[in-house]
Wavefront OBJ file of the C-alpha trace (Angstrom):
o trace
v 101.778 136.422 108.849
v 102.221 133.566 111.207
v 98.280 133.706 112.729
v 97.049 134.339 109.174
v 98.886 131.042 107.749
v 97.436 129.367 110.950
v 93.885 130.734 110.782
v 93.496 130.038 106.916
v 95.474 126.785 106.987
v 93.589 125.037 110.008
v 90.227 126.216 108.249
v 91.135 125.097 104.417
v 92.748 121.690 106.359
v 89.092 121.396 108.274
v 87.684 121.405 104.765
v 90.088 118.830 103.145
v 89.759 116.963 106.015
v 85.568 117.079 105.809
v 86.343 115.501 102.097
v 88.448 113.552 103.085
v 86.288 111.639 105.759
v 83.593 111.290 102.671
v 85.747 109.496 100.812
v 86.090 106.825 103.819
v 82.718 106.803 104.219
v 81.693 105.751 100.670
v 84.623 103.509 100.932
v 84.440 101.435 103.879
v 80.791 99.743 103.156
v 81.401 99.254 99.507
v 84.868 99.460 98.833
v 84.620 101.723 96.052
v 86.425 105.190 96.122
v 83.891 107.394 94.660
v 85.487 110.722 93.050
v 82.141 112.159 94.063
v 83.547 113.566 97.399
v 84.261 116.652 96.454
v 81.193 117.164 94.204
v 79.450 116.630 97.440
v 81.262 119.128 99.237
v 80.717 121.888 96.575
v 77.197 121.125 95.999
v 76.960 122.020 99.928
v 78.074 125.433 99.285
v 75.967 125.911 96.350
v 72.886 124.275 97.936
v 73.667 126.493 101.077
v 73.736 129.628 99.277
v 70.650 129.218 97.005
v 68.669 128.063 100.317
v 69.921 130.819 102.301
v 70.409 134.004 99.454
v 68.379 133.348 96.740
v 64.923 131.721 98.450
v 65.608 133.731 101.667
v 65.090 131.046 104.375
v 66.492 130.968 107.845
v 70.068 129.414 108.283
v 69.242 126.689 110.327
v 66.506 125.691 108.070
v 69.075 125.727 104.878
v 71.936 123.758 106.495
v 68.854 121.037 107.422
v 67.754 121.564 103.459
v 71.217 121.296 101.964
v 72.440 118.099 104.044
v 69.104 116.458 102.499
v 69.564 117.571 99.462
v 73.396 116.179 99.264
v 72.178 112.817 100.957
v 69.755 112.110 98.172
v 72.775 113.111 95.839
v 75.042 109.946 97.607
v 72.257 107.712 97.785
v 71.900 108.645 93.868
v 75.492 108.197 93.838
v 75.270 104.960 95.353
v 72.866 103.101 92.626
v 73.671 105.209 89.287
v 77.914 104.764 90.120
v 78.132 101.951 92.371
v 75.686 99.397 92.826
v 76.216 98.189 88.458
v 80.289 98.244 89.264
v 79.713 95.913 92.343
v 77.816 93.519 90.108
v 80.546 93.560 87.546
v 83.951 90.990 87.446
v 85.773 94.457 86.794
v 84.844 95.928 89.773
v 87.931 98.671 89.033
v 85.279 100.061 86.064
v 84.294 102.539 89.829
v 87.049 104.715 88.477
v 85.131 105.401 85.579
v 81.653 105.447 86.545
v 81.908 107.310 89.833
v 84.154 110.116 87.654
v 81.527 110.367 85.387
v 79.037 111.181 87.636
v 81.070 113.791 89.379
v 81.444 115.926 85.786
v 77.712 115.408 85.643
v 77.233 117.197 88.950
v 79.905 119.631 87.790
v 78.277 120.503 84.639
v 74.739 120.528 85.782
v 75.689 123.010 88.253
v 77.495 125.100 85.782
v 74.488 124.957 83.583
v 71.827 125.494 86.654
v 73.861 127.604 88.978
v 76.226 129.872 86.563
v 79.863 129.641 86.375
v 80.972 132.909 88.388
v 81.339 132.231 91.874
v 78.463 133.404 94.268
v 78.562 134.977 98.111
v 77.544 132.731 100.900
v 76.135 134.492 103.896
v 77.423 134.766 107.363
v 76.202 132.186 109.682
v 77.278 132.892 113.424
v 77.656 137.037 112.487
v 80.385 137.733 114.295
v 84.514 137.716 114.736
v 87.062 139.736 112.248
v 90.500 139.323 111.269
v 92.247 136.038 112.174
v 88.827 135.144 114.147
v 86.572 135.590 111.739
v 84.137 133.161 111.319
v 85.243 131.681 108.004
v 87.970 130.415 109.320
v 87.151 128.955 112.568
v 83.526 127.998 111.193
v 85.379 124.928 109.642
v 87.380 123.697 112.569
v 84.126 123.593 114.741
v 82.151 121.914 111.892
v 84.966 119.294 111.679
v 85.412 118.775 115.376
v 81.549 118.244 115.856
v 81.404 115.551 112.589
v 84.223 113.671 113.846
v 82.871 113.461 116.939
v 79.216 112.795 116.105
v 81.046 110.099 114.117
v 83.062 108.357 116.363
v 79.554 108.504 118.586
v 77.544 106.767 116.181
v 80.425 103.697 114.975
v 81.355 103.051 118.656
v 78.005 103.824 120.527
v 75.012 103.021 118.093
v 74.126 99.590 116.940
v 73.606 100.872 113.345
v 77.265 102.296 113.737
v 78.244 98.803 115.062
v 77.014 97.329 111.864
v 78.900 99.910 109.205
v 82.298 98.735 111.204
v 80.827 95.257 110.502
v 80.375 95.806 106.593
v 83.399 97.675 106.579
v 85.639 94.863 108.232
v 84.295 91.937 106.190
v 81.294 92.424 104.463
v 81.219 88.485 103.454
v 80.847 87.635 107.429
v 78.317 90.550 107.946
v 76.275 88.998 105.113
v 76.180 86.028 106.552
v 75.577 86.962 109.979
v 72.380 88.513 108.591
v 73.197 92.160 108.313
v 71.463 93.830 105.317
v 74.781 95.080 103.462
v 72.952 96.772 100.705
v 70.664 99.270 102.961
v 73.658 99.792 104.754
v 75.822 100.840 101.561
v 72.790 103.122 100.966
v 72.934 104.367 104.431
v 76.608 105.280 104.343
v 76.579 107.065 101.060
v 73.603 109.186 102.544
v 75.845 109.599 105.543
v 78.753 110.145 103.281
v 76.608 113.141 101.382
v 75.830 114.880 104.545
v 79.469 114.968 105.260
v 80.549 116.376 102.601
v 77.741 119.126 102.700
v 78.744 119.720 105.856
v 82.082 120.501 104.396
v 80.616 122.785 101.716
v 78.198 124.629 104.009
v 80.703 125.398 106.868
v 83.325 126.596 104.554
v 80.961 128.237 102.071
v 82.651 131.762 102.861
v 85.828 130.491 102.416
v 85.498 129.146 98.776
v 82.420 130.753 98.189
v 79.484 128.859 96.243
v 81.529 127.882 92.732
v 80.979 125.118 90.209
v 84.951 124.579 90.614
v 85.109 123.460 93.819
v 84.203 120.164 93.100
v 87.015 119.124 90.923
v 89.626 120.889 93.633
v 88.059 119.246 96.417
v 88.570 115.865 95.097
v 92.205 116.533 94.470
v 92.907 117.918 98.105
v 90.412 115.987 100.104
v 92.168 113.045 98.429
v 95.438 113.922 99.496
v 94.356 113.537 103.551
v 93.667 109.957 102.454
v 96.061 108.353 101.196
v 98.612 110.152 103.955
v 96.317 109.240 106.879
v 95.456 105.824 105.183
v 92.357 104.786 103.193
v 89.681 104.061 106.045
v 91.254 106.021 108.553
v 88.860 109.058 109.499
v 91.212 110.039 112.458
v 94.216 109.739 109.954
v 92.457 111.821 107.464
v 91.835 114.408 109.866
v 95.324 114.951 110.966
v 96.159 114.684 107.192
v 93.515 117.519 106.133
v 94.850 119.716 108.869
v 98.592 119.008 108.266
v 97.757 119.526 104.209
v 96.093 122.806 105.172
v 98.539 124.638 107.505
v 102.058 122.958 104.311
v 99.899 124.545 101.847
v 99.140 128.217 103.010
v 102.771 128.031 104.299
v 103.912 127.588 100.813
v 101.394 129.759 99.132
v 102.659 132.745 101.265
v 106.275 131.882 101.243
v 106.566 130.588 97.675
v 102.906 131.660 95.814
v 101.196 131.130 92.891
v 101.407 127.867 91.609
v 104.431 126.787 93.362
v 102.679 126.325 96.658
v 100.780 123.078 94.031
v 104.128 121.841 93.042
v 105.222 122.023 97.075
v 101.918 120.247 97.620
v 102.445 117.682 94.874
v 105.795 117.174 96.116
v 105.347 116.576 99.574
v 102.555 113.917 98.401
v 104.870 111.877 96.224
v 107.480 111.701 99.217
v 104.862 110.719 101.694
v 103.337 108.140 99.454
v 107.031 106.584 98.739
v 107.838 106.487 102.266
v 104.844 104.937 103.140
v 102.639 103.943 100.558
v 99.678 102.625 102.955
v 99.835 105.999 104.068
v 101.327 107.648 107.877
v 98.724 106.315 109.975
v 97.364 103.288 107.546
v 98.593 99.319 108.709
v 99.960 97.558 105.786
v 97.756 94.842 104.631
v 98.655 90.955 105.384
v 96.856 88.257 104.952
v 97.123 84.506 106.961
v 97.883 81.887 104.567
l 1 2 3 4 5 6 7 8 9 10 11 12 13 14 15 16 17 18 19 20 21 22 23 24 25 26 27 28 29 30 31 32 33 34 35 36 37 38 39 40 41 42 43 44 45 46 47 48 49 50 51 52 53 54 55 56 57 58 59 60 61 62 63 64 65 66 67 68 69 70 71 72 73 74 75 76 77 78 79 80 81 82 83 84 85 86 87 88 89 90 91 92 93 94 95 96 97 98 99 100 101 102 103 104 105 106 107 108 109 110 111 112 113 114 115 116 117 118 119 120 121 122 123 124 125 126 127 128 129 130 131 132 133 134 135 136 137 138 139 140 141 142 143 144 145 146 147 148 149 150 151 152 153 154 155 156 157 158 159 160 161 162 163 164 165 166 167 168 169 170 171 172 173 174 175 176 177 178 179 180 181 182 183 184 185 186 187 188 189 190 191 192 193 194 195 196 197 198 199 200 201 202 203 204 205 206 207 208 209 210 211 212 213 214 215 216 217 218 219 220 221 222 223 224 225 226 227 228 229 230 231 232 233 234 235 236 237 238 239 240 241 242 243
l 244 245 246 247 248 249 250 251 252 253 254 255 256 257 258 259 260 261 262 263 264 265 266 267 268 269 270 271 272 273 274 275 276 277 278 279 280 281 282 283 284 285
């Protein structure tokens, strides 16, 4: 019981996690939380599956085809959702906008895809039980983004310049940087991360419609308790959210292992509201 709560937990945390890095990467160039995170993520399992199944190409040549095809879906994202709200005095209207395109992923899928869930296929072809490659498949794929990640912000000049946007875009601007392409950029980024998400753990939660709207709930979650911006905080978060809620689906079950999750949230969030790993915000007057 013990190495099954581990396995599945560290792999469904990877996953959360992978969403929940998404959501910092949409947010930290525009300041928008886009509730497109986990559309992104499930479109990565369906995009994987139809690439892979249904049109029969290689594996390597679908994971290339589904990142694209979820990076064109942020940069969408970016100037159907986003780029109106920034112009606006309400700036808050994000909520709305960014929620509506999510259900129109959702239900486009539904329509396009069907609304039963469909297989992924294997993608390494080995390991059983505990070590099978659905669950250790997303703990590599988040290990290898975060790191690619922390590569590009602290190594990479482009990298150098999302930090910039991210830490006051109003001294980047005038410094020169172009703040728009690099909004665009990091929604692209921000699509192949969460297809990432969708592709590695496409075994897991299979290639389903549904995902979407669970995704954004749980890849949330790592957010706020790691602290909005904080990919390292969100990855502890993920994997901590992961490993509380298998242990309460197996001890508990059924939908008492959402209430535990809920729960645990709420407390977490009153504790510290800028989340575990977040700094509270101040401000030199």
């Amino acid at each position: 019981m013990l190495a099954s709560i581990l396995a599945s937990g560290l792999a469904a945390g990877a996953i959360y996690a992978l969403v929940g890095v998404t959501y910092n990467t949409m947010f930290s160039t525009s300041r928008v939380m886009s509730f497109t995170a986990g559309q992104l993520a499930m479109l990565g399992g369906v995009f994987g599956s139809m690439f892979t199944l249904k049109l029969g190409l290689p594996i390597a040549v679908g994971f290339v085809l589904t990142l694209l095809c979820c990076a064109v879906i942020g940069i969408i994202t970016e100037f159907v959702a986003v780029r109106p709200v920034l112009k606006s005095l309400d700036q808050h209207l994000y909520v709305l906008s960014t929620l509506a395109v999510a259900l129109m992923i959702q239900q486009i899928t539904a329509i396009k895809w069907g609304t039963e869930p469909q297989p992924f296929p294997r993608i390494a072809g080995f390991g059983e039980g505990v070590l099978d490659e659905k669950f250790w498949l997303p703990v590599v794929a988040c290990a290898i983004t975060i790191i690619g990640l922390e590569y590009l912000y602290r190594r990479t000049l482009v990298g150098r310049a999302f930090l910039a946007i991210a830490e006051d875009n109003f001294a980047a601007r005038a410094l020169g940087l172009p703040e728009r392409n690099l909004r665009v950029a990091s929604y692209a980024l921000a699509g192949m991360v969460g297809g990432i998400a969708g592709f590695s753990g496409g075994q897991l939660l299979l290639a389903f419609f549904a995902n979407g709207a669970l995704l954004n709930f749980y890849g949330f979650v790592p957010v706020a308790l790691g602290g909005l911006g904080n990919n390292r905080g969100a990855i502890i978060g993920g994997l901590a959210l992961g490993l509380f809620q298998q242990a309460a689906n197996f001890l508990v079950g059924g939908i008492f292992s959402s209430v535990a999750v809920f729960t645990l949230f709420i407390v977490v969030l009153l504790a510290a509201p800028q989340g575990l790993f977040g700094a509270s915000t101040a401000r030199r007057v």
